[in-house]
N, C-alpha and C positions, 0 to 999 in steps of 0.2 A: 463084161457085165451080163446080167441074166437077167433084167428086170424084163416084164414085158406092158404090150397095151392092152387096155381093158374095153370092153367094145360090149355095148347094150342089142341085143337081138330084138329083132321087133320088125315084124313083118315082112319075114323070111331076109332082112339086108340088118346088116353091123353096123352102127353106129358109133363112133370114136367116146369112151366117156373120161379115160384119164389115162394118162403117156406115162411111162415110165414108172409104172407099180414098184414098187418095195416090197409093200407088203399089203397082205389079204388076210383078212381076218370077217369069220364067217358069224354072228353072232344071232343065235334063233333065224328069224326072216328077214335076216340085215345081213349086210355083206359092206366091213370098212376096207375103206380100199386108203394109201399114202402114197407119195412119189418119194423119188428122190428128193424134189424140193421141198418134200415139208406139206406139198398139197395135198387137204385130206379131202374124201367123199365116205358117205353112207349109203348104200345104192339097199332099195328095199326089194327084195324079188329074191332069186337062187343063183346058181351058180351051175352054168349050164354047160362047161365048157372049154378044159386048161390044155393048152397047145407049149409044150415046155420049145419044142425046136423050133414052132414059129414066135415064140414068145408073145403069146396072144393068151387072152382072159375075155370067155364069151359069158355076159349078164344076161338071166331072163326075165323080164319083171313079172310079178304077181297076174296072175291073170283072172 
């Protein structure tokens, strides 16, 4: 599987925001994020950061 985790940046360290992305969807100054399970988030900030071999999704919030 290739999904990855998605992780909020914020003062220089990563913080865990949702496991197992599906899908990212970037919308103006929103970013939806869904899992596997069904679980969605709205994360408002950019998108700072896609790691495909570490399966990693770095978020920046608005500043």
């Amino acid at each position: 599987m290739c999904e990855a985790n998605a992780y909020i940046y914020k003062n220089g360290q990563e913080e865990l925001y949702l496991e197992n992305v599906d899908i990212l969807i970037p919308e103006g100054d929103k970013i939806f994020l869904r899992n596997l399970f069904g679980e969605q988030k709205t994360f408002e900030g950019k998108l700072k950061e896609i790691s495909l071999l570490k399966h990693k999704i770095i978020l920046e919030g608005k500043s």
